[in-house]
C-alpha positions in Angstrom: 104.3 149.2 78.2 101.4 149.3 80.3 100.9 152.7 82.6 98.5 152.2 86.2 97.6 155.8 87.4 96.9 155.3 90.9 94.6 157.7 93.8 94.4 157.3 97.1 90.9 156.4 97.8 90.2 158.4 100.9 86.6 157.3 101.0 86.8 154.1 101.7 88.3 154.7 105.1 87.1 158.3 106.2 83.9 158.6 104.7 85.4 161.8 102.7 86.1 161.6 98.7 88.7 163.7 97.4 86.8 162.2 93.7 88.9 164.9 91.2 91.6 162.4 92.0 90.3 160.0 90.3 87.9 161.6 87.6 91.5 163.1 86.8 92.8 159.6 86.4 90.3 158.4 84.5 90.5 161.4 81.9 94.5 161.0 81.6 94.1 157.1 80.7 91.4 157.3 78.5 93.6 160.1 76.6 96.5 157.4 76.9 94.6 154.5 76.1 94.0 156.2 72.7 97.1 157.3 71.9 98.2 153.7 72.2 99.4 153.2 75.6 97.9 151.1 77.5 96.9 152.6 81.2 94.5 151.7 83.8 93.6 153.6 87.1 94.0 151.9 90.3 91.8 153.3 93.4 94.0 152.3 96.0 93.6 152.1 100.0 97.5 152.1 100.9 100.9 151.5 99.8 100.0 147.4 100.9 97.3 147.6 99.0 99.3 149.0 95.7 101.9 146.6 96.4 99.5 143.7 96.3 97.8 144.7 93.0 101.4 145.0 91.5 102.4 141.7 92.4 99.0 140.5 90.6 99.8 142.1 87.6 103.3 141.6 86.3 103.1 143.4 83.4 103.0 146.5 85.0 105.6 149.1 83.5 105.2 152.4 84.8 103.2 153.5 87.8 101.9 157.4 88.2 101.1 157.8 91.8 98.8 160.8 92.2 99.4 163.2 94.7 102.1 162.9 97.3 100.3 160.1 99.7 102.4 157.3 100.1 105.1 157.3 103.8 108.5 157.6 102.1 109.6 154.3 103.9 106.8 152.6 101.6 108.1 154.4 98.6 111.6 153.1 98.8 110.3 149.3 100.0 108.4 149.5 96.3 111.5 150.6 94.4 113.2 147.8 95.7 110.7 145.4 95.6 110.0 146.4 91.9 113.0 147.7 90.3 112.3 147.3 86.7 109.2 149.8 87.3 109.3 152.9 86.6 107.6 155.2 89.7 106.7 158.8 89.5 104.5 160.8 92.1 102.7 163.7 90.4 102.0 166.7 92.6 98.9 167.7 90.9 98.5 170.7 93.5 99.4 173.7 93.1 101.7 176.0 95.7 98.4 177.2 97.5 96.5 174.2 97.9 99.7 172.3 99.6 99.3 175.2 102.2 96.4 173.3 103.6 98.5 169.9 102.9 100.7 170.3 105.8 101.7 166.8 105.4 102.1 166.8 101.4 105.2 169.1 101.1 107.1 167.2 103.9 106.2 163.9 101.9 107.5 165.7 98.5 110.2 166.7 100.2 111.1 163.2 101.2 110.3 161.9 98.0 113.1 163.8 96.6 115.4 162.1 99.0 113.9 158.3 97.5 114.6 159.9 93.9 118.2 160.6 94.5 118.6 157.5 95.7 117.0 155.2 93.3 117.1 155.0 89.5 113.2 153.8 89.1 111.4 156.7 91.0 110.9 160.5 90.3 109.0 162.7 92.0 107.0 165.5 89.3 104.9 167.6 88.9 102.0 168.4 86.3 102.2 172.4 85.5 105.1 174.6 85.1 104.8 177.0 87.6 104.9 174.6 90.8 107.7 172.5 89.4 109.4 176.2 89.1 108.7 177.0 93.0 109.7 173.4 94.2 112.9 173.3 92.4 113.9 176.6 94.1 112.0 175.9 97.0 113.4 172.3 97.8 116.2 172.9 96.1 116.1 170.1 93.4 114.9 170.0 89.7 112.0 168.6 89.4 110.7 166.7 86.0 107.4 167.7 84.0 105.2 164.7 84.3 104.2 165.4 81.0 102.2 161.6 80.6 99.8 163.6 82.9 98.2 166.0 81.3 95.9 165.7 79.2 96.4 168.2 76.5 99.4 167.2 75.6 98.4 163.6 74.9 98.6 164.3 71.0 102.2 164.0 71.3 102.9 161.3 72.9 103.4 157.7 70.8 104.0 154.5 72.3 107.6 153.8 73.1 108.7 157.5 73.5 108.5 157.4 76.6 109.9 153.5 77.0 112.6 154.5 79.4 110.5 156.8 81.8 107.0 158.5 82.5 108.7 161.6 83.2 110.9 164.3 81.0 113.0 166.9 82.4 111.6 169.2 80.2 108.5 170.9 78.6 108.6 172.4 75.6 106.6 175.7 75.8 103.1 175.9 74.4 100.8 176.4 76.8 100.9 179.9 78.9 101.4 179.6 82.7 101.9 176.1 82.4 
């Protein structure tokens, strides 16, 4: 099994650096890499761009795609192109912040169209609460991407999660999560 977390690097183009993206990133796979699970953190431009580093690095099992970035049409080209790995986009916003994401919840919302209609990609999300209101909201169940967060790394070995990133499910623990 080997996990790539990858962020949109919005720097390199726009001069503007959205870097809790990837400080993120790097926390989750450090927390993975220790548990066992080998996971590395791509900075990456564009869907191309993610494409091309997957088709340099074959062993590539799962891929976490932060944050709802990627044009749908480029989400379904990769399941095809890569159907034996396993996608999931973590919306790691919350309800407010998408408010000024006018483009993120029309991208989840198309997402969820590529997930019914493709066994290798979900789309998640990293906190109880907004996988609650998008459920409702959108009006499709949404998995925990619990890989992502970081304080529940302790429970994760290697191979549980050898069919999938994300569970349908979080067991309760933490409050308001």
């Amino acid at each position: 099994m080997r996990v790539i977390i990858s962020y949109k690097n919005f720097a390199a183009n726009r001069n503007i650096s959205h870097i809790g993206l990837g400080v993120a990133a790097l926390n989750n796979s450090k927390c993975l890499n220790r548990a066992g699970i080998i996971t590395d953190v791509w900075s990456t431009m564009d869907a191309a761009d993610l494409t091309r580093q997957l088709k340099a690095n074959t062993d590539v099992s799962h891929v976490v795609i932060s944050a709802p970035w990627i044009p749908t049409v480029d989400l379904q080209k990769m399941t095809m192109e890569f159907p034996r790995i396993k996608f999931a986009m973590n919306c790691h916003s919350n309800v407010g912040f998408l408010q000024a994401d006018a483009n993120g919840v029309g991208l989840i919302g198309a997402a969820m169209e590529v997930q019914r209609g493709t066994a290798n990609f979900h789309v998640a999300g990293n906190s109880r609460r907004f996988v609650d209101w998008a459920s409702v909201t959108l009006e499709h169940r949404l998995p925990i991407c619990r890989i992502c967060i970081s304080w529940r790394v302790r429970q994760i070995t290697p191979g549980r999660y050898s069919t999938g990133v994300c569970s349908g499910s979080e067991p309760s623990g933490r409050p308001g999560h």
